[in-house]
PyMOL commands that place a pseudoatom at each C-alpha (Angstrom):
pseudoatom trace, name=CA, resn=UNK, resi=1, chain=A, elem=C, hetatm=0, pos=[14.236, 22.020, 50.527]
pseudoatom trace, name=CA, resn=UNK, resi=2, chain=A, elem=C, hetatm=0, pos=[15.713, 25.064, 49.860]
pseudoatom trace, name=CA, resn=UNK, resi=3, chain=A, elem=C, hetatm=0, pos=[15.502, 26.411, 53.345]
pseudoatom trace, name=CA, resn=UNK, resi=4, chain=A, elem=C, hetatm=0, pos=[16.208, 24.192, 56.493]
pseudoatom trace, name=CA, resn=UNK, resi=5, chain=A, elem=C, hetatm=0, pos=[13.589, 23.702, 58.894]
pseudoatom trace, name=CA, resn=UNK, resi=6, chain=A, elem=C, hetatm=0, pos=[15.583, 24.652, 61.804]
pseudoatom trace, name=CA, resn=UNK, resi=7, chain=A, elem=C, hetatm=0, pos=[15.895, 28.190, 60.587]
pseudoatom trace, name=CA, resn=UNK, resi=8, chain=A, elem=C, hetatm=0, pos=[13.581, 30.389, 61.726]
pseudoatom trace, name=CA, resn=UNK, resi=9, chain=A, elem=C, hetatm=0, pos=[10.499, 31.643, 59.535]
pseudoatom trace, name=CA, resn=UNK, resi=10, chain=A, elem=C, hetatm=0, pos=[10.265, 35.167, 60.776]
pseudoatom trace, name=CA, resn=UNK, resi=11, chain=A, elem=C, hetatm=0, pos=[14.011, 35.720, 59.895]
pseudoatom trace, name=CA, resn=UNK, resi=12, chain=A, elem=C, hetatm=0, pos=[13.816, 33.793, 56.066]
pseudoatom trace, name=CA, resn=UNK, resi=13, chain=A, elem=C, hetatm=0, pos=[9.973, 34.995, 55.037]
pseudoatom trace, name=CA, resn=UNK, resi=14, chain=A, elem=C, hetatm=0, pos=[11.380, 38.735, 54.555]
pseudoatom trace, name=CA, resn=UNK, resi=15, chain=A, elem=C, hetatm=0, pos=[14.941, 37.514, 53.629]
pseudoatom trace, name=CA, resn=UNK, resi=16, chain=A, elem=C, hetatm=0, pos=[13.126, 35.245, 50.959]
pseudoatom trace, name=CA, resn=UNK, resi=17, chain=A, elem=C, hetatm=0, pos=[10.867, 37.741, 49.839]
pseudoatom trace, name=CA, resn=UNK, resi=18, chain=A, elem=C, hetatm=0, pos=[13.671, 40.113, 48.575]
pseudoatom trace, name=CA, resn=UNK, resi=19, chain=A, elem=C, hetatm=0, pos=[15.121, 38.026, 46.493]
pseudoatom trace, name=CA, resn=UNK, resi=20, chain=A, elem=C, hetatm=0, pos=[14.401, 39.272, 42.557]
pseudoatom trace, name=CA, resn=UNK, resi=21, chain=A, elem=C, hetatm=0, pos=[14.024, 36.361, 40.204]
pseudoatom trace, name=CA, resn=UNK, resi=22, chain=A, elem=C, hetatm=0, pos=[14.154, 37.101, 36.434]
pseudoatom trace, name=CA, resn=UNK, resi=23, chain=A, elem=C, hetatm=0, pos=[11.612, 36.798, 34.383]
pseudoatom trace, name=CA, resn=UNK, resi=24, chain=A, elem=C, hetatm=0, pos=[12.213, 35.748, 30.454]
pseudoatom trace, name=CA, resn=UNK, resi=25, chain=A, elem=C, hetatm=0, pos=[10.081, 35.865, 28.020]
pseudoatom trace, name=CA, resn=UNK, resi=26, chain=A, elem=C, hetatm=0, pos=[11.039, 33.949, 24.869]
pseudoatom trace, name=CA, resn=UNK, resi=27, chain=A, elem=C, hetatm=0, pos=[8.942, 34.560, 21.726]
pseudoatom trace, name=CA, resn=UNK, resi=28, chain=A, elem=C, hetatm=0, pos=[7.912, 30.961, 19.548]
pseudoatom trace, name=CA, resn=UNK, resi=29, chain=A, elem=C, hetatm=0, pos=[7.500, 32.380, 15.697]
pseudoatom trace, name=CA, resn=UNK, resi=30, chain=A, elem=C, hetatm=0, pos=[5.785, 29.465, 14.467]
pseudoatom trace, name=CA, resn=UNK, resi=31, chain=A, elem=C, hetatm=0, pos=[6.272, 29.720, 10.452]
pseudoatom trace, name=CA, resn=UNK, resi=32, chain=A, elem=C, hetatm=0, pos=[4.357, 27.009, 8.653]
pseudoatom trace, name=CA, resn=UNK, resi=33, chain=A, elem=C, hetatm=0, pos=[5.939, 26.267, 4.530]
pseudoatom trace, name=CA, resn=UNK, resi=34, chain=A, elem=C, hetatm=0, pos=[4.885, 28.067, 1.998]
pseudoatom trace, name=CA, resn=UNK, resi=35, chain=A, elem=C, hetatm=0, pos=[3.451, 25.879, -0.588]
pseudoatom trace, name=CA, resn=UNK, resi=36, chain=A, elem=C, hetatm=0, pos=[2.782, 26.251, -4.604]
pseudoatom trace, name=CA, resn=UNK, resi=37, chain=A, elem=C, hetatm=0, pos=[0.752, 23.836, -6.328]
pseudoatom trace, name=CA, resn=UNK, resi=38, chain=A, elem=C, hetatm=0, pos=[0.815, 22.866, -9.951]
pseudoatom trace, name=CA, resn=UNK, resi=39, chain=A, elem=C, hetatm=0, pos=[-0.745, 20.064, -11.898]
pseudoatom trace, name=CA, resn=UNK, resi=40, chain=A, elem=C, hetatm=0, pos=[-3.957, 19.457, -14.464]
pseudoatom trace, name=CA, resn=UNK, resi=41, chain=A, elem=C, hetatm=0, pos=[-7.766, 18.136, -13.420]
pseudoatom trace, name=CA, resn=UNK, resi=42, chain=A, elem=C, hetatm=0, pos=[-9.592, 17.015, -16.601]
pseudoatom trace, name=CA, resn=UNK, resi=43, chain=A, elem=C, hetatm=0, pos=[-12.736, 15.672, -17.009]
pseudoatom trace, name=CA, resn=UNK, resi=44, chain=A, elem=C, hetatm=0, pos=[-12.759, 12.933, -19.543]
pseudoatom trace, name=CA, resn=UNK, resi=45, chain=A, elem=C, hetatm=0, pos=[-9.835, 14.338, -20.942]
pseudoatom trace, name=CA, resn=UNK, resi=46, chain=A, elem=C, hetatm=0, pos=[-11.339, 18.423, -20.948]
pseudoatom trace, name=CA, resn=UNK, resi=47, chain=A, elem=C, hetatm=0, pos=[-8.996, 20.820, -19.110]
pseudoatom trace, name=CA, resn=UNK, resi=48, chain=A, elem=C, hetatm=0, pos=[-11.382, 21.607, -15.841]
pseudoatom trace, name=CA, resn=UNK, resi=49, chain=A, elem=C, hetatm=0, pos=[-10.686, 25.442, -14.625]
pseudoatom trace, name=CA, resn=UNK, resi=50, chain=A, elem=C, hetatm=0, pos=[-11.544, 25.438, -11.445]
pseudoatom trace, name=CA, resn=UNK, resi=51, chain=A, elem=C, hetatm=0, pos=[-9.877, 22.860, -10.672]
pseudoatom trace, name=CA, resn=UNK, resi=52, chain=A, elem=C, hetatm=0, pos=[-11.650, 21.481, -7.605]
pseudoatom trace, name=CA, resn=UNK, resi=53, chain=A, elem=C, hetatm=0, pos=[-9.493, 19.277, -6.255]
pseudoatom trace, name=CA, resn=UNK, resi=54, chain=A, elem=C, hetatm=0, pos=[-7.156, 21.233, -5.510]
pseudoatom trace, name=CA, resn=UNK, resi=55, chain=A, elem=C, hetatm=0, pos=[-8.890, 24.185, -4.324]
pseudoatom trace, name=CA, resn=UNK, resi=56, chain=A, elem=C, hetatm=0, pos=[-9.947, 21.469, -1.871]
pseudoatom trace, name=CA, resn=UNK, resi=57, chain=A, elem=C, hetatm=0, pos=[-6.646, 20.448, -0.981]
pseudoatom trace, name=CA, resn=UNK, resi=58, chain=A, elem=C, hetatm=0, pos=[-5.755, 23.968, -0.845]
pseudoatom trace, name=CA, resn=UNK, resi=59, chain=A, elem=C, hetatm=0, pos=[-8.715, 25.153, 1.416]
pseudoatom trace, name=CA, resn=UNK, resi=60, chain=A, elem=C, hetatm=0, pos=[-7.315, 22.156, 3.873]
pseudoatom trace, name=CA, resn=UNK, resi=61, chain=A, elem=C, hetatm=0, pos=[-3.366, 23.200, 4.150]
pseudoatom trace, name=CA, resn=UNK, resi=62, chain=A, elem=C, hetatm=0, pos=[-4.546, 26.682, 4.576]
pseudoatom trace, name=CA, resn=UNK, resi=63, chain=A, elem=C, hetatm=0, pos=[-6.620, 26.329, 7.253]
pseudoatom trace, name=CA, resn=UNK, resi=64, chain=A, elem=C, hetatm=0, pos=[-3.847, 24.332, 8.894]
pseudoatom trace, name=CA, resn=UNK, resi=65, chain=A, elem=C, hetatm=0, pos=[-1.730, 27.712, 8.162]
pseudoatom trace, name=CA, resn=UNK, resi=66, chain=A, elem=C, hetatm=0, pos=[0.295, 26.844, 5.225]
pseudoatom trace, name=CA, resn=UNK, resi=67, chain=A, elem=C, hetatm=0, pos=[0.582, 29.519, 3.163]
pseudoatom trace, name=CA, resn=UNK, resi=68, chain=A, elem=C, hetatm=0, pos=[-0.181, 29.049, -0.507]
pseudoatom trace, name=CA, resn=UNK, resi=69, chain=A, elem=C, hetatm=0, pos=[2.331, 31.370, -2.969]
pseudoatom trace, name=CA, resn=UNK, resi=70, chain=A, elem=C, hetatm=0, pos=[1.980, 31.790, -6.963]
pseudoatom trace, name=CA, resn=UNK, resi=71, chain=A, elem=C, hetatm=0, pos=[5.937, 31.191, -7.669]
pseudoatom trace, name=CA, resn=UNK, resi=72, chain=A, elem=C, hetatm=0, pos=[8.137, 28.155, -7.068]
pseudoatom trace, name=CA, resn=UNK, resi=73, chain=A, elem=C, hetatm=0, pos=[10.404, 30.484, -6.410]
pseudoatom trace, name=CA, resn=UNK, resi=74, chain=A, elem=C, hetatm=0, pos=[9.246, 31.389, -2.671]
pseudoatom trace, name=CA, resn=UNK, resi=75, chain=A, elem=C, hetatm=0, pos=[7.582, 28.264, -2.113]
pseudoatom trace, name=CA, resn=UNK, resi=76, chain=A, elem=C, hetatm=0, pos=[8.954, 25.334, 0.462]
pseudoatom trace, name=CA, resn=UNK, resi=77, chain=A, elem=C, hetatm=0, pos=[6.941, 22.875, -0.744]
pseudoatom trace, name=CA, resn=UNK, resi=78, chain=A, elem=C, hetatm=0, pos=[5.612, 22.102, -4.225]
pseudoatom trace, name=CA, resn=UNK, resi=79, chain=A, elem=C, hetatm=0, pos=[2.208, 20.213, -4.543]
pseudoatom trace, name=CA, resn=UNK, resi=80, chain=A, elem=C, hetatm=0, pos=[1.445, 18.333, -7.591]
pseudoatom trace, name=CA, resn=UNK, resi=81, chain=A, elem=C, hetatm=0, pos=[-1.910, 16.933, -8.093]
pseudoatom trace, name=CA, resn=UNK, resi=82, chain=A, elem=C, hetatm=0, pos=[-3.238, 15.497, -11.773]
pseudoatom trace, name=CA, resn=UNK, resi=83, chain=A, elem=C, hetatm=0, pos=[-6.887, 13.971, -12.168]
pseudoatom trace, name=CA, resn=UNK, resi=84, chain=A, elem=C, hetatm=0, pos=[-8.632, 12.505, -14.899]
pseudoatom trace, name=CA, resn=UNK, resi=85, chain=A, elem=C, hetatm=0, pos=[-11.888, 10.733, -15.069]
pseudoatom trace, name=CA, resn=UNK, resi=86, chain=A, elem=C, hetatm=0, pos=[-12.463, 7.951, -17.763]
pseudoatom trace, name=CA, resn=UNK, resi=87, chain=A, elem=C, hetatm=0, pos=[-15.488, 6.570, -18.911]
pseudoatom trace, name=CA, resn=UNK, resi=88, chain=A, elem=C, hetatm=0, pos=[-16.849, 3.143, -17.035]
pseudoatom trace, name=CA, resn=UNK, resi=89, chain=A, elem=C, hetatm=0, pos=[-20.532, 2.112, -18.819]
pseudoatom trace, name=CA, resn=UNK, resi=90, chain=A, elem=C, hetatm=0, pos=[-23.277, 2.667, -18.859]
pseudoatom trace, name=CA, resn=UNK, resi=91, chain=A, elem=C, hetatm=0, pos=[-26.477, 0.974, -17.411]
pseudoatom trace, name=CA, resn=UNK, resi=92, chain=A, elem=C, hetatm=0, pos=[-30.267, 1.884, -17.800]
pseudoatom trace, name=CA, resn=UNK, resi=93, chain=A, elem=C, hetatm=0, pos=[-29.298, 5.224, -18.215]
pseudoatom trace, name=CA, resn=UNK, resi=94, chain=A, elem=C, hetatm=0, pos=[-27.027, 5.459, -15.880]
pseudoatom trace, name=CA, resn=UNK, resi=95, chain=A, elem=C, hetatm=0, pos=[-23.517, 6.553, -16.410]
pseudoatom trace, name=CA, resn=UNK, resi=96, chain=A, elem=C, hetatm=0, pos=[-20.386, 5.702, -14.583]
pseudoatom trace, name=CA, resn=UNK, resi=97, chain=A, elem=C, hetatm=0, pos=[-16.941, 7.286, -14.531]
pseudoatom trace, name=CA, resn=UNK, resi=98, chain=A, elem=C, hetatm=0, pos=[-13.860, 6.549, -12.881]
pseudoatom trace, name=CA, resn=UNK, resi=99, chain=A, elem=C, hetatm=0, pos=[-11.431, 9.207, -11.086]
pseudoatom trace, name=CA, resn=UNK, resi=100, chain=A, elem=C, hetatm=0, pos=[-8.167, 8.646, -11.206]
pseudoatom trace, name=CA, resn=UNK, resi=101, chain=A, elem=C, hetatm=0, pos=[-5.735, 11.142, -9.108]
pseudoatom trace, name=CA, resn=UNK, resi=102, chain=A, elem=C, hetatm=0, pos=[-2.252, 11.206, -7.753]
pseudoatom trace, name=CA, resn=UNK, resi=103, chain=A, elem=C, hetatm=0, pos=[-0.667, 13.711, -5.800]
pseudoatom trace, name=CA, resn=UNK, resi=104, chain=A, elem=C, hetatm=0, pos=[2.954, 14.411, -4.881]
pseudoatom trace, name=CA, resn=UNK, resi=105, chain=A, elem=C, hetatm=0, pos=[4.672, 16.606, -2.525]
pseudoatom trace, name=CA, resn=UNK, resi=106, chain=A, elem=C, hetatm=0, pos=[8.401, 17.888, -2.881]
pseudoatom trace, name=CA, resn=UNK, resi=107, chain=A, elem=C, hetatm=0, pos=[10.759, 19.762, -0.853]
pseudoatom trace, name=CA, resn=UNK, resi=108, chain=A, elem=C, hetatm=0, pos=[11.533, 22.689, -3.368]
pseudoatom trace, name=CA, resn=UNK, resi=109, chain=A, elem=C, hetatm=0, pos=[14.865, 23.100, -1.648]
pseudoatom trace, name=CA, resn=UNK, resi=110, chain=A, elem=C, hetatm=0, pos=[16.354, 19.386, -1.936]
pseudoatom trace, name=CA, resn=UNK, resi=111, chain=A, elem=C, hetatm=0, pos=[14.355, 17.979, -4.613]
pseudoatom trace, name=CA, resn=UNK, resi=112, chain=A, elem=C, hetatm=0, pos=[13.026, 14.997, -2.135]
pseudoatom trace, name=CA, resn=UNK, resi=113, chain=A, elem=C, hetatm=0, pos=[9.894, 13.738, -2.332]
pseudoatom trace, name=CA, resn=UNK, resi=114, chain=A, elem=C, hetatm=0, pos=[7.720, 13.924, 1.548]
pseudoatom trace, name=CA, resn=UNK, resi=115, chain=A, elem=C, hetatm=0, pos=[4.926, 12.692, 0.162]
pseudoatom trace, name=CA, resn=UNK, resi=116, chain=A, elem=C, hetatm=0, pos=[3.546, 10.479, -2.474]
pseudoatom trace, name=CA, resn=UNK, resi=117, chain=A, elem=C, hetatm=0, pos=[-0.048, 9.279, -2.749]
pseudoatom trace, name=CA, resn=UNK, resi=118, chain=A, elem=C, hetatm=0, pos=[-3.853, 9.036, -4.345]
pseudoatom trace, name=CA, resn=UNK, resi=119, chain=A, elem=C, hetatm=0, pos=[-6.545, 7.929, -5.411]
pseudoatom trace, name=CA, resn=UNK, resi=120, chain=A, elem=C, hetatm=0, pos=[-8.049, 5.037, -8.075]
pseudoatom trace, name=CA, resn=UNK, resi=121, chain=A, elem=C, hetatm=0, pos=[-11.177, 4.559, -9.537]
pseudoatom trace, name=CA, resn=UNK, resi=122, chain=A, elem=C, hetatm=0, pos=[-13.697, 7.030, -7.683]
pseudoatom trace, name=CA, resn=UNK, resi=123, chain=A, elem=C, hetatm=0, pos=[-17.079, 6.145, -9.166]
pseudoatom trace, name=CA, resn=UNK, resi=124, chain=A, elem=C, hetatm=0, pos=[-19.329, 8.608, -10.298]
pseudoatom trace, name=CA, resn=UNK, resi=125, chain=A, elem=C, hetatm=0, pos=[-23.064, 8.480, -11.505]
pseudoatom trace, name=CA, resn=UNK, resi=126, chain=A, elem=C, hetatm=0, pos=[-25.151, 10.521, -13.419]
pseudoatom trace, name=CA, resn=UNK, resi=127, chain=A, elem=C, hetatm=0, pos=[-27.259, 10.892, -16.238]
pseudoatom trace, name=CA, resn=UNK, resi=128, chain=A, elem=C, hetatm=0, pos=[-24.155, 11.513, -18.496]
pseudoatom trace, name=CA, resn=UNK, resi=129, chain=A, elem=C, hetatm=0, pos=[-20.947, 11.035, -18.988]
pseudoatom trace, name=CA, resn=UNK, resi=130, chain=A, elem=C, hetatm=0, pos=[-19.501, 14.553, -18.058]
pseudoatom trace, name=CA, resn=UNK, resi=131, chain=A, elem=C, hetatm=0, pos=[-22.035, 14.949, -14.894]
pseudoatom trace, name=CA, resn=UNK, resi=132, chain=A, elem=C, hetatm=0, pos=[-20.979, 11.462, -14.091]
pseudoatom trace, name=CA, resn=UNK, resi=133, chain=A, elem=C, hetatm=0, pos=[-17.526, 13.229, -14.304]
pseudoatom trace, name=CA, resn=UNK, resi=134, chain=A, elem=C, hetatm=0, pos=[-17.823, 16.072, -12.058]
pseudoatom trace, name=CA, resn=UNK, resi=135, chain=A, elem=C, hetatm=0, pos=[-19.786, 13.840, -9.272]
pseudoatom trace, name=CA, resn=UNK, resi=136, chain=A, elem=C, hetatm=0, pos=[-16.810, 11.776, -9.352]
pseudoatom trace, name=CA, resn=UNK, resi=137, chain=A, elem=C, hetatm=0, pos=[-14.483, 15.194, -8.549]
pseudoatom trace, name=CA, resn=UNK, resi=138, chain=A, elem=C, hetatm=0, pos=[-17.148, 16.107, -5.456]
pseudoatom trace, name=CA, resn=UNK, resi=139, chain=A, elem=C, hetatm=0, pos=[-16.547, 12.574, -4.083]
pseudoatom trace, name=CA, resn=UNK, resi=140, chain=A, elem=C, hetatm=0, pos=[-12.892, 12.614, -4.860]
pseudoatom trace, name=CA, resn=UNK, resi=141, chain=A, elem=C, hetatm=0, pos=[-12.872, 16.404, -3.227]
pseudoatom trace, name=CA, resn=UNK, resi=142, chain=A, elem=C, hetatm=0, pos=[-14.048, 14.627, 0.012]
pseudoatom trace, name=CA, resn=UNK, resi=143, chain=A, elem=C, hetatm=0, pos=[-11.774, 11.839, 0.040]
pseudoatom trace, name=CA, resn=UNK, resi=144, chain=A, elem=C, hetatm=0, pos=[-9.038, 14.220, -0.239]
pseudoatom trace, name=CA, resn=UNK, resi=145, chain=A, elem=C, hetatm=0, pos=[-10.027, 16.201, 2.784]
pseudoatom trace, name=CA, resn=UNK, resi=146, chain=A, elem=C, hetatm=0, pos=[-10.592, 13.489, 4.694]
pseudoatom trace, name=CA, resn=UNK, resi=147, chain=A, elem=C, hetatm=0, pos=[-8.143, 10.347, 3.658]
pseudoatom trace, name=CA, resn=UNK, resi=148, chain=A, elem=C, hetatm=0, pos=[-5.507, 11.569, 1.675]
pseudoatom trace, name=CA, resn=UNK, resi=149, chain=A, elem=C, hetatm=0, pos=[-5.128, 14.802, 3.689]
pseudoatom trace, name=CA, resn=UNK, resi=150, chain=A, elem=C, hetatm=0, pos=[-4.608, 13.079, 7.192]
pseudoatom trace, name=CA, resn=UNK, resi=151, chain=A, elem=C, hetatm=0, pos=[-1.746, 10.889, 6.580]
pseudoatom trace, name=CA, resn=UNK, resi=152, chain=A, elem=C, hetatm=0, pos=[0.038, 13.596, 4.255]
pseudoatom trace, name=CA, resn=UNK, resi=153, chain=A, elem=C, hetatm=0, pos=[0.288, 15.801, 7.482]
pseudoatom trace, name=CA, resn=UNK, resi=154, chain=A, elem=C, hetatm=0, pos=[1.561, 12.842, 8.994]
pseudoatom trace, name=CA, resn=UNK, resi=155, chain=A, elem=C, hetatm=0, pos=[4.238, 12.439, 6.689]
pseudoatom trace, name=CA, resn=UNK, resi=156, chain=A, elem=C, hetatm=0, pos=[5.000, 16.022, 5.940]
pseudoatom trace, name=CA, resn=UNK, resi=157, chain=A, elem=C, hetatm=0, pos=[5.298, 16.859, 10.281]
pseudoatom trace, name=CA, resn=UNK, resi=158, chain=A, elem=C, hetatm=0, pos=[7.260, 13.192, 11.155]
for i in range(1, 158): cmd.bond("trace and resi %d" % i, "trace and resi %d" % (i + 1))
show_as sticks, trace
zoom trace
């Protein structure tokens, strides 16, 4: 379309051929938001350290490239998530425990909240209450990576 077919190839091939088209590069910097967390994971009420839930939930946004920071300060996006477990019963030896978490996500810079979610009642069992406890934060750990994490990408990329 851009040359006629009346005009001759042997004359347009060469004239063709000379013309220089720029080339342009144009560099993407693709910077994901930096994000601090914050918030307390007890079992049955007893500070955890380790906090596993959200070194889990850390371990996920980092691998997705979000870069975790210490200060609010520098951070985009500020990531609260509390637990707790509570005591359920107790039945032929077996104990039961209920996780209870909720995690929140705020713009640093406007104060909105992009995400708001959790979890309810994630049984553990165990021989007692405190093991009971902690099998409830692996299962809750799991959930997290799985069905909390998905549709808080969702709502944090919309």
């Amino acid at each position: 379309a851009l040359v006629s077919q009346d005009l001759d190839y042997t004359v347009t091939r060469p004239l063709m051929g000379s013309l220089a088209t720029p080339e342009v590069h144009v560099p993407i910097d693709r910077s994901m938001p930096k994000i601090q967390f914050k918030g307390t994971e007890r079992n049955l009420g007893t500070v955890l350290a380790d906090a596993p839930l959200a070194l889990a939930l850390k371990e996920a946004m980092t691998s997705h490239g979000f870069r975790a920071v210490a200060s609010a300060a520098e951070a985009d996006l500020l990531v609260e998530l509390n637990a707790d477990t509570r005591q359920v019963g107790e039945t032929n030896g077996f104990f039961t425990v209920a996780l209870d978490q909720t995690l929140k996500v705020t713009d640093r810079r406007t104060g909105e909240t992009v995400y708001e979610g959790g979890k309810q009642g994630l049984k553990g069992i165990q021989l007692d209450y405190p093991k009971a406890g902690m099998d409830a934060y692996k299962k809750a750990a799991a959930e997290l990576r799985t069905g909390i994490f998905e549709p808080m990408m969702n709502n944090l990329f919309q």
